[in-house]
C-alpha positions in Angstrom: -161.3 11.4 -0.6 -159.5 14.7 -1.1 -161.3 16.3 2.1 -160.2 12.8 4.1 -156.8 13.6 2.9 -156.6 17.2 3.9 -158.2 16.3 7.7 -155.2 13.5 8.1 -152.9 16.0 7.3 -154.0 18.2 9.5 -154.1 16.0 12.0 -150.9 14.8 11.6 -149.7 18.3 11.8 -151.4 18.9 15.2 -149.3 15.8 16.8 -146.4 16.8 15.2 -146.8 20.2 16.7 -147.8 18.7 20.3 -144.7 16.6 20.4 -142.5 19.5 19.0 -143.7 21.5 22.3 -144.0 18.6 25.0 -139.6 18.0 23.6 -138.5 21.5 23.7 -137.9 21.9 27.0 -138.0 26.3 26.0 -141.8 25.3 26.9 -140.9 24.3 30.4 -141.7 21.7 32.6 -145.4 20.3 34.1 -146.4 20.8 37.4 -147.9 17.4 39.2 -151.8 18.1 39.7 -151.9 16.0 43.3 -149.0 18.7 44.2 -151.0 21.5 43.4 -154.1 20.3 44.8 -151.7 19.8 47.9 -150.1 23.3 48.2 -152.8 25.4 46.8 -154.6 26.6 49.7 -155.6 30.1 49.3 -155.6 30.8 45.5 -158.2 28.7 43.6 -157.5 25.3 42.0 -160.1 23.2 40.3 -159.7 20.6 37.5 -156.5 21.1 36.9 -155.9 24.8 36.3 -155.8 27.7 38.3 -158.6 30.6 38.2 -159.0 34.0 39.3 -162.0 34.7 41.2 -165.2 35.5 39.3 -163.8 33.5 36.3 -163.7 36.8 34.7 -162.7 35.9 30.7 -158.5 36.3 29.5 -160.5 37.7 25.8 -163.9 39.3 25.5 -166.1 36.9 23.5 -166.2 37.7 19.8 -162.9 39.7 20.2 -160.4 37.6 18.2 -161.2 38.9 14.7 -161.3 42.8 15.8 -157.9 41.9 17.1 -156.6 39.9 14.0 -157.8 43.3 12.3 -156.0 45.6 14.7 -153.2 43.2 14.2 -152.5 44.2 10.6 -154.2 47.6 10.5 -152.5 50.9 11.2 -151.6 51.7 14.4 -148.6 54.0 14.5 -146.2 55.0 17.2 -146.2 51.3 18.5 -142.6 51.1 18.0 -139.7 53.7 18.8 -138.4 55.5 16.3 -135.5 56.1 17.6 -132.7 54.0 19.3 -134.0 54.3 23.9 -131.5 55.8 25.5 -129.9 53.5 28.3 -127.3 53.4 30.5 -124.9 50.7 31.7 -126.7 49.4 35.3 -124.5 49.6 38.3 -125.4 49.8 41.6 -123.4 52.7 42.8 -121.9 52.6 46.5 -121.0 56.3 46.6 -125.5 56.7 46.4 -126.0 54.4 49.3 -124.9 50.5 49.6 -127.2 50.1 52.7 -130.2 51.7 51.3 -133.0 50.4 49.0 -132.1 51.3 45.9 -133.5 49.9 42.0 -132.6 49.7 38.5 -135.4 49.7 36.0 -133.9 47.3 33.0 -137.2 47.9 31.0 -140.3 45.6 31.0 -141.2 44.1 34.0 -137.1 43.3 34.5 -136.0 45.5 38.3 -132.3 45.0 39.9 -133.2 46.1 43.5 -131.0 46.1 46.0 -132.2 45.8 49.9 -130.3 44.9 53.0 -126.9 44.6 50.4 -129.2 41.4 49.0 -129.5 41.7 45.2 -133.0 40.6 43.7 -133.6 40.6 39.9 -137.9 40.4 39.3 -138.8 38.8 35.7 -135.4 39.1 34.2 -136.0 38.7 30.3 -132.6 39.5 28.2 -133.4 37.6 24.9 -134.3 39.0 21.7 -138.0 38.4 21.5 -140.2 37.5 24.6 -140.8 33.9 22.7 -139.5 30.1 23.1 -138.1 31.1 19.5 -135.8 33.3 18.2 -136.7 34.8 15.2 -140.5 34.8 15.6 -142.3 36.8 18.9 -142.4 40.0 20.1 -138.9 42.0 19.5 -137.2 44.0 22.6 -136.7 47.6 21.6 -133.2 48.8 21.1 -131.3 50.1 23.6 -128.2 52.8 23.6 -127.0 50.3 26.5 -128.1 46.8 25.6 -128.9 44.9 28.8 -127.3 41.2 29.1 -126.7 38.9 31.9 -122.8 39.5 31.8 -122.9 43.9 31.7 -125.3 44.3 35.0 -124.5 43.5 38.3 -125.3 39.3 39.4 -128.4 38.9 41.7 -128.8 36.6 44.6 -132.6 36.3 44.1 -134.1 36.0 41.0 -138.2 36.8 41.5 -140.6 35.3 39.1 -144.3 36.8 39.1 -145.9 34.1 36.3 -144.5 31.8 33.1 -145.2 34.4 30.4 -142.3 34.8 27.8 -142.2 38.1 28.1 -141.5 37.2 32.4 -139.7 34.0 32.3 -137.3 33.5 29.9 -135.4 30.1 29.0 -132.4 31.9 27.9 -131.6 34.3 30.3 -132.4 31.2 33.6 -130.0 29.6 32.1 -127.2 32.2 31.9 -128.1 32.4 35.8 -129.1 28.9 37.5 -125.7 27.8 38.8 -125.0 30.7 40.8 -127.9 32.2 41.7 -128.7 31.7 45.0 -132.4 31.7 45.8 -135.7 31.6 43.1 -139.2 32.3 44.0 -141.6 31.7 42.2 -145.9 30.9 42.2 -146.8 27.2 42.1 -146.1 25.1 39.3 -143.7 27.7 38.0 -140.9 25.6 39.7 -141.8 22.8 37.1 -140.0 24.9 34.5 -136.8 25.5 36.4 -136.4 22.4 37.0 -136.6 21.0 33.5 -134.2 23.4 33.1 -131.7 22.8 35.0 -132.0 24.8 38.3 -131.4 22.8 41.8 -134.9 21.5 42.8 -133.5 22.8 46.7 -132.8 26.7 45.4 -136.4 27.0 44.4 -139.4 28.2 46.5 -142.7 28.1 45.1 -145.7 29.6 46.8 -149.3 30.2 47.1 -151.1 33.1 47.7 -150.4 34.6 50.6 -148.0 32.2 51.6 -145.0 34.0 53.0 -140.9 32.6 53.5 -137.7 33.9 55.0 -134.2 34.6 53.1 -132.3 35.1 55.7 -133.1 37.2 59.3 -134.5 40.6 57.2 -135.5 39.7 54.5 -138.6 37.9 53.8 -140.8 37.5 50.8 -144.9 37.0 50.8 -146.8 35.7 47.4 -149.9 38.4 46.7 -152.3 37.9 44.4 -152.7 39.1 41.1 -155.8 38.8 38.3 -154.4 37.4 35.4 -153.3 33.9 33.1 -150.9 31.1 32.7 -149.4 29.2 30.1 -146.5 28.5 27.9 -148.6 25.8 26.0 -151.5 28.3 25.4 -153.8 29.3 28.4 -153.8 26.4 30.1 -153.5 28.4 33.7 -151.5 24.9 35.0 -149.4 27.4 37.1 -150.3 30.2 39.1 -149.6 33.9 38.4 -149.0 36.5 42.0 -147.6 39.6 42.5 -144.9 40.0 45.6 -144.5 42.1 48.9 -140.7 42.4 49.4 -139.8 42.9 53.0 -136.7 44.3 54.7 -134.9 45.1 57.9 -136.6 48.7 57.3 -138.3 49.1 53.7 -140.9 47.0 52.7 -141.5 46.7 48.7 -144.7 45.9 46.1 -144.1 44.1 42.8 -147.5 44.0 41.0 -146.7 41.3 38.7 -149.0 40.9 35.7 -152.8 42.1 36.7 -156.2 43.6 36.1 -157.3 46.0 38.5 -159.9 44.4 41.5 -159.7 44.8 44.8 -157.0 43.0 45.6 -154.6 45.9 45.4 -156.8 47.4 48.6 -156.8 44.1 50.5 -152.8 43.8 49.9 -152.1 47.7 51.2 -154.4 47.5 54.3 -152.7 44.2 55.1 -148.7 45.2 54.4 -148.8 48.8 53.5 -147.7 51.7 53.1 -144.8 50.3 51.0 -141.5 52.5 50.5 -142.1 52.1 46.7 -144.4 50.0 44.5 -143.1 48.7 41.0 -146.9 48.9 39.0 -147.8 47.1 35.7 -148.8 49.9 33.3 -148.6 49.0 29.6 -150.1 45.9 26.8 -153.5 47.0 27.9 -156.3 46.9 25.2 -160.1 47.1 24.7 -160.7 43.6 24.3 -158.3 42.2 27.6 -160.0 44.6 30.3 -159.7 42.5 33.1 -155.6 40.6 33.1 -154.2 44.2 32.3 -154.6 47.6 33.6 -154.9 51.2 31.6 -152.7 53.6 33.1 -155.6 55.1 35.3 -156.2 52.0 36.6 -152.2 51.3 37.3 -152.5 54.8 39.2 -155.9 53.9 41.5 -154.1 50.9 42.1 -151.1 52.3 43.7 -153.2 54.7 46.0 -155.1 51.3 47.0 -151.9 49.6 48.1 -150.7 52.7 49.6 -147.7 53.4 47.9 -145.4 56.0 48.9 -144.2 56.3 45.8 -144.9 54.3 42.5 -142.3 53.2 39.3 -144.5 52.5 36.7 -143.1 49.2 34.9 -144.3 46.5 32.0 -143.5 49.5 29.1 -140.6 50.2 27.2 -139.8 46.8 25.7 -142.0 45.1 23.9 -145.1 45.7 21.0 -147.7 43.9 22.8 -150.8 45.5 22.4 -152.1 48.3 19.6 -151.1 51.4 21.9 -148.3 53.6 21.0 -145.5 52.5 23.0 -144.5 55.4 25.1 -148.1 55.8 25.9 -148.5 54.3 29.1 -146.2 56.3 30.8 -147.6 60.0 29.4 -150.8 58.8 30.5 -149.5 57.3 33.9 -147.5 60.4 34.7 -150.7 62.7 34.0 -153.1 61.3 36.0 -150.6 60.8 38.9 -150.4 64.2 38.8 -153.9 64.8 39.2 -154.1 62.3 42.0 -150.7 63.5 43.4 -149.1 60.8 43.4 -145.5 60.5 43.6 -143.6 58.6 40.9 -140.0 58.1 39.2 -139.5 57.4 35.8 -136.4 56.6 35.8 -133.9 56.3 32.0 -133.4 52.0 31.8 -130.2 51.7 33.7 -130.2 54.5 36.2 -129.6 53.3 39.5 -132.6 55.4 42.0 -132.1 55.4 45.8 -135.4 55.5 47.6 -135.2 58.3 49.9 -133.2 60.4 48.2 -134.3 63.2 46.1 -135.1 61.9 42.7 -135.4 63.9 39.6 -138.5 63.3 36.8 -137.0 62.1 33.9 -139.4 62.9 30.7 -137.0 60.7 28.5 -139.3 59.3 26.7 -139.9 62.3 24.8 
């Protein structure tokens, strides 16, 4: 009787917990199935999820309880000691107001300006990258905290997949009446319209798909290797990463992604791009194949022919059991071998591509 007790509750505690999520609308919306089946043409769809191809796993088998040890073990140097030095993000006219120019806000979070069109990518400005507020992973502290009201308003916001750590509840909704324009991968426009944004301002796309802002400025859905899901891994909405092209520069956004040979396939078809923004950080033994190590982050950029290559997805958040600042030191040594050129820029700086730019070692 006692063990037919303890199941009920447990039980009960599951529903509870699946009605809790399906209410909160922090969780987002659901995309319609017959929609996706409809408008997913070149990424792969099947049974009500998207996969990457090869089905290659999120977790290695028999990896949760080395991680679970990891978790509480030591691992030092995963969090700053010190307060990361920031500066207030403008976009400066004196530096350029026709040319490409970006603002690295930490994470995966880029103002860039092209064409005098503002685009924010992944804007996340709450506390933790969670649907909750005092449990999740915690943004570093910055000199210059970065909020919605102290940097400069973006026409575009630019979503690459439904993480927390990507798309945030909080921060869309400091921003869905006035921005202009969002685009987004399928499904992902479920959430923003739960949410409030006008079902009209949103563009979701497959792979590969491509649409016009305005007569210069057009934006075409990559692909990426990675995973959905703000419900677990459900994959019900597709992840990408995004070729930004202008009157005269043309841009890479690498989203979330393992290295494969996508990054090749996307240079030979739009390359050489003026600058690449690469995910180079919350890699780990046991996830080899939805993140890169920082070699990989740098053979990637030579595949899509970058010019030059901003190393982002570091700085922010304790996501995996590296040191934090890791990423980067490793990034910026084996760019050097494979002369590459790079910025790494202090969160804030405004860099104008084209211009001489400085390497910043702040991190140190």
């Amino acid at each position: 009787m006692i063990i037919i007790w303890i199941i009920g509750v447990i039980v009960l505690l599951i529903l509870l917990i699946n009605v809790y999520v399906l209410a909160d609308p922090r969780f987002g919306g659901k995309p319609a199935k017959d929609q996706m089946v409809k408008l997913a043409r070149q990424s792969l769809y099947e049974k009500g999820k998207f996969r990457n191809p090869g089905n290659i796993p999120v977790i290695l088998p028999k990896s949760y309880g080395k991680m679970l040890r990891l978790q509480f073990g030591d691992n030092p140097g995963r969090v700053p000691d010190d307060v990361i030095p920031s500066v207030k993000p403008e976009f400066k006219d004196s530096l350029g107001n026709e040319d490409l120019s970006l603002i690295w806000l930490g994470h995966s979070t880029v103002l860039i300006r092209i064409d005098t069109i503002t685009i924010l990518t992944d804007p996340v400005f709450s506390k933790r990258a969670s649907p909750f507020s005092f449990v999740g992973p915690r943004s570093f502290e910055y000199s210059v905290p970065f909020t919605p009201e102290n940097i400069p308003f973006p026409d575009i916001i630019l979503i690459s997949h439904d993480h927390f750590d990507h798309l945030d509840y909080r921060t869309i909704k400091k921003y869905y009446k006035g921005v202009k324009a969002f685009y987004v991968p399928l499904g992902v426009k479920s959430h923003l319209v739960r949410w409030g944004v006008p079902a009209e301002n949103i563009t979701e796309l497959d792979w590969w798909s491509r649409k016009k802002y305005n007569d210069s400025l057009k934006f075409i859905s990559t692909p990426a290797q990675h995973f959905t899901g703000r419900r677990g891994q459900n994959n019900s909405t597709l992840w990408c990463s995004w070729v930004i092209k202008g009157k005269k520069e043309i841009l890479f956004f690498s989203g979330d992604s393992g290295y494969s040979t996508h990054f090749k396939e996307i240079g030979e078809k739009y390359g050489p791009f003026d600058i690449a923004l690469m995910e180079c950080g919350a890699y780990g033994t046991y996830w080899p194949y939805i993140h890169m190590v920082p070699e990989e982050s740098v053979q990637a950029s030579l595949d899509s022919k970058a010019k030059i290559v901003m190393p982002i997805h570091w700085g922010k958040y304790n996501l995996a059991f590296h040191p934090w600042k890791e990423p980067v030191e490793r990034f910026v040594q084996e760019a050097s071998v494979q002369k590459l050129n790079y910025i790494t820029p202090k969160p804030g700086d405004q860099v104008v591509i084209g211009s001489k730019q400085p390497t910043h070692t702040w991190w140190k």
